[in-house]
BAKE-940098 format. One record per residue (C-alpha): residue number from 1; chain; x, y, z. Coordinates in steps of 0.2 Angstrom, whole numbers. Each point is the difference from the previous one (the first is absolute). Last residue first. Layout:
BEGIN
PT NUM A X Y Z
...
REM end
This chain:
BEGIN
PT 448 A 14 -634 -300
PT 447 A 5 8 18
PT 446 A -5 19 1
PT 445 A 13 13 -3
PT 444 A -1 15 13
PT 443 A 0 19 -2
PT 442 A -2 9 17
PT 441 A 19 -2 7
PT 440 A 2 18 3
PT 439 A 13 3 -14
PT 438 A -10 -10 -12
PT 437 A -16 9 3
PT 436 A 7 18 -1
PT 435 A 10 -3 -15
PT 434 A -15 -4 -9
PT 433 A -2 -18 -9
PT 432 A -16 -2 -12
PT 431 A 0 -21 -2
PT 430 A 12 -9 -13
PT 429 A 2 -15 12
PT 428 A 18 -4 1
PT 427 A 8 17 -9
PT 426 A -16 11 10
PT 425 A -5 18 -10
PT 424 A 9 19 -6
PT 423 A 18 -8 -3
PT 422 A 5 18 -2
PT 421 A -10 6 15
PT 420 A 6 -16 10
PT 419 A 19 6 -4
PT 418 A -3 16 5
PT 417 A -7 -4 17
PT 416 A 11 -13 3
PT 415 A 15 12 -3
PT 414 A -7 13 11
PT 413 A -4 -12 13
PT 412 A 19 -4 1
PT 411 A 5 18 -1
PT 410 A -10 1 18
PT 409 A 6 -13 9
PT 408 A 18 3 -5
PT 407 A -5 17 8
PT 406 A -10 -8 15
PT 405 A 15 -12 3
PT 404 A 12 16 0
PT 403 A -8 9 11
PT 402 A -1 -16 11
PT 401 A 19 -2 0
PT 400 A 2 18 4
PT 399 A -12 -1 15
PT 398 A 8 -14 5
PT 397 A 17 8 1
PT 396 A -6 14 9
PT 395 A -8 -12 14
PT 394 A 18 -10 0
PT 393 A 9 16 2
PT 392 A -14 5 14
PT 391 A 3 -18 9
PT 390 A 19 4 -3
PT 389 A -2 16 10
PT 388 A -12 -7 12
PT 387 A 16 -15 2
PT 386 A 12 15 4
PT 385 A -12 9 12
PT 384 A -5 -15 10
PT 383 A 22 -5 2
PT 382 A 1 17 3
PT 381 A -13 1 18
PT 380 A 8 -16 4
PT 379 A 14 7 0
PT 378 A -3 14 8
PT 377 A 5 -7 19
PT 376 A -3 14 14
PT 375 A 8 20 4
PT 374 A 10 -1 14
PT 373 A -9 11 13
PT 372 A 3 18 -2
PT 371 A 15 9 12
PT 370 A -10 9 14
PT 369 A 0 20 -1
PT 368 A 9 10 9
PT 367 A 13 9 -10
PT 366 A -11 0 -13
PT 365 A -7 17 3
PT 364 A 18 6 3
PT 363 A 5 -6 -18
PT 362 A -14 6 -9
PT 361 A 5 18 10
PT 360 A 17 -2 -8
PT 359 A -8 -7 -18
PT 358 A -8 14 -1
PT 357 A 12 14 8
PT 356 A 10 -10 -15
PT 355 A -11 4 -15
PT 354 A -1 17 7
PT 353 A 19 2 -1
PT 352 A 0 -8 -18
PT 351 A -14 13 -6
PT 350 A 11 15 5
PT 349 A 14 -8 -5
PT 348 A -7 -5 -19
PT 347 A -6 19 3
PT 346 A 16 8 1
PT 345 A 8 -10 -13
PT 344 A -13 6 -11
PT 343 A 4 15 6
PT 342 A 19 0 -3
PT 341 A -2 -5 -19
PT 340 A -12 12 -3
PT 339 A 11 14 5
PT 338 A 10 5 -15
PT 337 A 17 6 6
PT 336 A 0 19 -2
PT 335 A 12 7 -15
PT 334 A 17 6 4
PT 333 A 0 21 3
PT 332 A 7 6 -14
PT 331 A 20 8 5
PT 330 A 3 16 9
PT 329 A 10 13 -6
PT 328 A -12 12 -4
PT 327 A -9 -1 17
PT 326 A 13 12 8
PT 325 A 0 11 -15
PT 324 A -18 3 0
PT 323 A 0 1 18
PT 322 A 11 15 -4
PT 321 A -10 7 -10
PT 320 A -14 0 11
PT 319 A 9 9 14
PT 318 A 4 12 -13
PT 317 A -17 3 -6
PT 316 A -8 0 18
PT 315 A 16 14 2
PT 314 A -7 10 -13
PT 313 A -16 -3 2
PT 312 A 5 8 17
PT 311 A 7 14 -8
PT 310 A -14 3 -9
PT 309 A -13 0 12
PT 308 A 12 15 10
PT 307 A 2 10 -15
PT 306 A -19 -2 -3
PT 305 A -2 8 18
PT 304 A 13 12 -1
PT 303 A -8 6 -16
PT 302 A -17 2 8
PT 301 A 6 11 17
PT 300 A 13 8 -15
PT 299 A -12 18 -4
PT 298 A 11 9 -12
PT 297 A 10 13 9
PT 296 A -5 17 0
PT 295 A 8 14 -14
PT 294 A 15 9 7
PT 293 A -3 18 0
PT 292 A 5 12 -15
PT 291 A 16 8 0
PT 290 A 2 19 -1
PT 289 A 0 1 19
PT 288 A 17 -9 -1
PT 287 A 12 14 -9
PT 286 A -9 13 14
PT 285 A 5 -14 15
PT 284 A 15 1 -7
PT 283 A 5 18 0
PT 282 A -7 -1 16
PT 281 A 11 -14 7
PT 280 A 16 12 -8
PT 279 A -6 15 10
PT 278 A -2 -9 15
PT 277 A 17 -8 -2
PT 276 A 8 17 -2
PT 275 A -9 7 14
PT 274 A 3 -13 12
PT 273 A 20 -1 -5
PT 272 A -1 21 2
PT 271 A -8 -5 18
PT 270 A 15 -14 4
PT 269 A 13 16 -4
PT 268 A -8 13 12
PT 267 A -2 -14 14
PT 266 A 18 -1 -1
PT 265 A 4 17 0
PT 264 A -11 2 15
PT 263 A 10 -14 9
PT 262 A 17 7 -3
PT 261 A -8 19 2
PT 260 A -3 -6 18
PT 259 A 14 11 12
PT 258 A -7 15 -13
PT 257 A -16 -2 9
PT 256 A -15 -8 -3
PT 255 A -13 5 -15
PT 254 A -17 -1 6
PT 253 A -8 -18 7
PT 252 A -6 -10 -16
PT 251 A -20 -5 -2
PT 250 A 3 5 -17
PT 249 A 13 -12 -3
PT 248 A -12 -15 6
PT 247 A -12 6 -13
PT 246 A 10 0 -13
PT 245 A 7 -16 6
PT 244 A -18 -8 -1
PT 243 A -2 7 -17
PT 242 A 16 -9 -6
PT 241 A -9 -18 7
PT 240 A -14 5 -11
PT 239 A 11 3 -15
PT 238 A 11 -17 3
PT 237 A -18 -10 1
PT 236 A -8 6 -13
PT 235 A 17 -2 -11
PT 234 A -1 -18 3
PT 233 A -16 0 -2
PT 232 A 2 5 -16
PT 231 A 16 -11 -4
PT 230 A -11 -15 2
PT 229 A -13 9 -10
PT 228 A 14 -1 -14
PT 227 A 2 -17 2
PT 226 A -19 -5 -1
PT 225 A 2 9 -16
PT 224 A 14 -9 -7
PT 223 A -8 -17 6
PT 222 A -16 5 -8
PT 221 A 4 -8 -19
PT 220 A 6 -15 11
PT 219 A -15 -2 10
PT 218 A -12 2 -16
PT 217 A 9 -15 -8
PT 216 A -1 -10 15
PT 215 A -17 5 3
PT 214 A -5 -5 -19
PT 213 A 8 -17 0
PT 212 A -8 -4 17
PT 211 A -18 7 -8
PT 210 A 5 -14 -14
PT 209 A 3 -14 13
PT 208 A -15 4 8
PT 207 A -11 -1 -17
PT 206 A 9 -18 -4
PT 205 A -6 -6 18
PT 204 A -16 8 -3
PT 203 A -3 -10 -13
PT 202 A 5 -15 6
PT 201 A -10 2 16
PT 200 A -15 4 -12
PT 199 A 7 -16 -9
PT 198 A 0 -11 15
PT 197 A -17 6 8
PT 196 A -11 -15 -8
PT 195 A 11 -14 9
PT 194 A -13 -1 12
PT 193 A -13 0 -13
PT 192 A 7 -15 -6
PT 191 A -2 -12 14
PT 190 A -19 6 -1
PT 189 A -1 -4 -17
PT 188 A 8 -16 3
PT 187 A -13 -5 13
PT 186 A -14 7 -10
PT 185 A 7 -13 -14
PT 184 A 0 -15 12
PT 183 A -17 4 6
PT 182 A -6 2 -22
PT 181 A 11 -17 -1
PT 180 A -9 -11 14
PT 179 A -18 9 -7
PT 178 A 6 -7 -16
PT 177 A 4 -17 4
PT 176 A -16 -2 14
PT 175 A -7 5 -21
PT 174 A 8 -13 -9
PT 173 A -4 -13 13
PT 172 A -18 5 2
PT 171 A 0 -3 -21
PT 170 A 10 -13 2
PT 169 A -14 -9 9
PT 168 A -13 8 -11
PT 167 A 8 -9 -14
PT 166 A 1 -17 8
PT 165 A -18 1 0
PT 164 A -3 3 -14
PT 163 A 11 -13 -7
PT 162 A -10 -11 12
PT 161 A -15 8 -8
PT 160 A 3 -4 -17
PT 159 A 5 -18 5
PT 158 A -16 -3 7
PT 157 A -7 4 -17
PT 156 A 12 -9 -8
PT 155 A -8 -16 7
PT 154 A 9 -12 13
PT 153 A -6 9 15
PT 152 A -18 2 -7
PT 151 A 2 -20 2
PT 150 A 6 1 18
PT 149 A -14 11 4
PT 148 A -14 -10 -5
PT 147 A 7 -14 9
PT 146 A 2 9 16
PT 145 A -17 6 -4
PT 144 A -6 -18 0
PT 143 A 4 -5 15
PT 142 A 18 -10 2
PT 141 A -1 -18 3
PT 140 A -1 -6 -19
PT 139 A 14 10 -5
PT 138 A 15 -12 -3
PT 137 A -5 -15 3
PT 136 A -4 -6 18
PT 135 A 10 3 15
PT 134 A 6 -15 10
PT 133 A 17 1 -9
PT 132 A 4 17 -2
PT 131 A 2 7 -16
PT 130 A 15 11 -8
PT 129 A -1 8 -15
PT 128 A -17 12 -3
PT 127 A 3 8 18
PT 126 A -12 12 3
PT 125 A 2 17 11
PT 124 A -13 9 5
PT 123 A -2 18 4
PT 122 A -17 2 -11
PT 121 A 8 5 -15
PT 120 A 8 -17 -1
PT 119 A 21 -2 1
PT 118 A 5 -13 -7
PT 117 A 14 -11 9
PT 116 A 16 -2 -7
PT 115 A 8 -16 -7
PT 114 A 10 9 -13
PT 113 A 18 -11 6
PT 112 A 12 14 -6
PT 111 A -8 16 -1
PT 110 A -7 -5 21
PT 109 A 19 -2 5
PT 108 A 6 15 -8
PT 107 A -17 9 6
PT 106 A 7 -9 21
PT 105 A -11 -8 9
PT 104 A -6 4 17
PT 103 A -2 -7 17
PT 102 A 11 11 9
PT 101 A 13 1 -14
PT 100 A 15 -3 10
PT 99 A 10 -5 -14
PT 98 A 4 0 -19
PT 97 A 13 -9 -9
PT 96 A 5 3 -18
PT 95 A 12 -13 -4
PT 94 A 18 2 -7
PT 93 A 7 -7 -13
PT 92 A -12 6 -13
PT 91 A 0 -8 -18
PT 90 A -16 -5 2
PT 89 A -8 8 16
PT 88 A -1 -10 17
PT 87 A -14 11 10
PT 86 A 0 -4 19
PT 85 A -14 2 12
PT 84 A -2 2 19
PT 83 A -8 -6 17
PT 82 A 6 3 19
PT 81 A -2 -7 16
PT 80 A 4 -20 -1
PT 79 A 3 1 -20
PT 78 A -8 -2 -17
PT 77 A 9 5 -14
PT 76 A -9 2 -18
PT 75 A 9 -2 -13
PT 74 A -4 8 -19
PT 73 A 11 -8 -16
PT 72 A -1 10 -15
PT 71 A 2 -12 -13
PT 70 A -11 9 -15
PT 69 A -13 -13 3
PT 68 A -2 0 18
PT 67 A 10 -7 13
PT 66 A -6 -3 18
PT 65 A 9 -6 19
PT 64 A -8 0 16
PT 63 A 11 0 13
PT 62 A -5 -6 18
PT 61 A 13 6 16
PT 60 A 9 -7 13
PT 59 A -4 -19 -2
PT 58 A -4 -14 14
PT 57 A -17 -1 -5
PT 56 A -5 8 -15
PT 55 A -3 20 0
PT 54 A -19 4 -7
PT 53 A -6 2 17
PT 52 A 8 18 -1
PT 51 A -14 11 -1
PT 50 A 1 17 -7
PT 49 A -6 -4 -18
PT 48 A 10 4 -16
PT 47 A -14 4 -11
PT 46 A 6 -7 -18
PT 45 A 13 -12 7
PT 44 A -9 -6 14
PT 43 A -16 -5 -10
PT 42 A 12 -8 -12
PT 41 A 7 -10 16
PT 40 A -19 -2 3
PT 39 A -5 -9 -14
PT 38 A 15 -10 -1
PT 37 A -1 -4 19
PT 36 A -21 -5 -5
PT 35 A 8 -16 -11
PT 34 A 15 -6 17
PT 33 A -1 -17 1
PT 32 A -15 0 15
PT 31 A -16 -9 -14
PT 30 A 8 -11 -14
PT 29 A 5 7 -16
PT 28 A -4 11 -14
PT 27 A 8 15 -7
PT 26 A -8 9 -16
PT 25 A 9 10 -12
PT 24 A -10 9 -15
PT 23 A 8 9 -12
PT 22 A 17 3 -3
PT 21 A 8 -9 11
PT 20 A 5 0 18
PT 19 A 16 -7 7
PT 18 A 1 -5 18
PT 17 A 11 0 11
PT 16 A 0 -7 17
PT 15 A 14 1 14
PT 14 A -4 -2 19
PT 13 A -19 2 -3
PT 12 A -12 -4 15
PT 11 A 0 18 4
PT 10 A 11 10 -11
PT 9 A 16 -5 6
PT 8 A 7 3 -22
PT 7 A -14 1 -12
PT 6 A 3 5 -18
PT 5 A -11 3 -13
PT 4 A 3 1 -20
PT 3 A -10 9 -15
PT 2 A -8 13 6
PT 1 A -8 11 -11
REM end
């Protein structure tokens, strides 16, 4: 409940406060002193209209000031473009402000003051605190279905279905939430599914590095073989060069003469070199036709491939390592600077700068307008005012005085009433008396 209301340039108030009791609090007064400005400054507080008539002359904005009874203090701030709230909690230095609020109040606000509007089942909304002043009571000028409905309203019956109808509402809510979460989890499945090849790669990766293991261990149980082919084609290629001296020798000329025998013995000796090295290339040829054939080498297209995906892992690694290392020394990065702060400094500006363009283009407007006349004598004008004030002091006093009367009036008449009922008949002529007749001037005593 509110307990205390302040007006500061709000209309016709400069500063009023006023402190309301427990029960019923009535203002009364002359007409134009500012009654309907209480109305309407609550009306302001609970709906926070868009007008701003409500701003006194001459001031910048119209606060409207109320505490209730746990001395939460609600303000609402009035100014040339722009409306807002502030919530002063016990114990809280700071206030709660809230602006730019395009015409609406704020549930903090609202929990506070418990001034809403209810809320028919036809669309309508009733408001069961605040009356206007050329309206009648509360009720009488709405049909009789708005009636009817405001009373189902209060019943629990209209509460059932306001629940139920708050629980359908989360019920949509819930289930936009799940269709949001079933979207979001296809999207991770899908994110997933790319990384679904990793342990096949892994796998294969491990396989590779086996095969490695078993080609280097079959190449070097087959280096002794692959050596002793060597020294076969080796021998290959000495016996068939051999053959091809043979059959250079036998394409010889005859013997010459005595005056070559020099040459011929020469040629005798290279040909017993031939023949012993023939022999000795046959002898092991026969030794190496006992061997069995080298067996084929192990297909390496896929192994070269995996060696080469593992040697740039390899060097990914490395690079990533030493990224590691380089980041390692670095300190925590400091914490941001909070930025609320800075906005609402941006936005005083913001307004500021639009407040002077105003004024600017208020100035330019005015640049050219006549000065106004002098304004006339008031005087008189205040010397009327002051004396209708102490006519309306002397009026009030009056009234007072005559209230008075009538009650001394009254308690008098009550005393002669009882004291005629106990007497019960005239003292001077012993005649019936009633209070009636005395008071009235009826009874009379006639001359002996």
């Amino acid at each position: 409940m509110i307990r205390r209301l302040i007006l500061t340039d709000f209309m016709a108030h400069a500063r009023t406060e006023l402190t309301l009791g427990p029960g019923l609090t009535v203002i009364c007064g002359p007409n134009n002193t500012g009654k309907s400005a209480v109305v309407e400054a609550l009306r302001c507080l609970a709906e926070n209209p868009s007008h701003r008539l409500c701003i006194r002359h001459g001031a910048k904005e119209a606060r409207v000031e109320a505490e209730v009874d746990d001395g939460t203090r609600v303000v609402w701030i009035r100014k040339e473009k722009t409306a807002g709230y502030e919530i002063h909690r016990p114990g809280v230095s700071e206030p709660e402000r809230y602006w730019k609020l395009k015409r609406q109040v704020p549930e903090a606000v609202a929990e506070v003051l418990r001034l809403d509007l209810v809320d028919l089942e036809t669309g309508e909304l009733i408001d069961v605190h605040i009356g206007n002043q050329r309206e009648p009571v509360f009720l009488l000028n709405k049909p009789p279905t708005a009636v009817a409905a405001f009373l189902a309203a209060s019943s629990e019956a209209a509460h059932l279905v306001g629940m139920q109808k708050l629980l359908a509402g989360r019920t949509l809510d819930a289930r936009r939430r799940q269709k949001e979460l079933s979207s979001r989890q296809a999207a991770v499945a899908r994110e997933l599914a790319a990384f679904a090849p990793l342990p096949g790669l892994a796998l294969e990766l491990e396989e590779a590095a086996g095969e490695e293991k078993a080609v280097a261990a079959s190449t070097a149980a087959l280096a002794p073989l692959a050596e002793a082919a060597g020294r076969l084609r080796d021998l290959g290629r000495l016996l068939t060069q051999r053959r091809r001296e043979r059959e250079a020798l036998a394409t010889l000329r005859p013997v010459p003469a005595l005056a070559d025998a020099p040459a011929l013995a020469g040629l005798l000796a290279q040909g017993a070199r031939l023949r012993a090295e023939l022999a000795a290339g046959e002898k092991r040829r026969e030794a190496l036709a006992a061997l069995a054939a080298p067996p084929d080498l192990f297909p390496a297209a896929r192994l070269s491939a995996l060696g080469s995906e593992l040697a740039r892992t390899r060097r990914r690694l490395a690079g990533s390592t030493r990224t590691a290392g380089a980041l390692a020394g670095l300190g925590t990065p400091p914490a941001p600077t909070p930025a609320e702060p800075l906005a609402r400094l941006v936005e005083s500006r913001t307004e500021l700068n639009a407040r002077l363009d105003a004024a600017r283009r208020t100035a330019q407007t005015l640049a050219g307008v006549v000065p106004p006349p002098s304004p006339a004598d008031l005087s008189p004008m205040l010397q009327a005012a002051a004396q209708l004030r102490e006519l309306g002091r002397r009026l009030d006093a009056a009234c007072v005085t005559r209230i008075e009367a009538g009650a001394r009036i009254e308690a008098a008449r009550r005393e002669t009433e009882a004291a005629l009922a106990e007497a019960g008949s005239c003292p001077l002529c012993g005649a019936e008396l009633t209070a009636a007749d005395f008071l009235d001037g009826v009874h009379r005593h006639e001359p002996a």
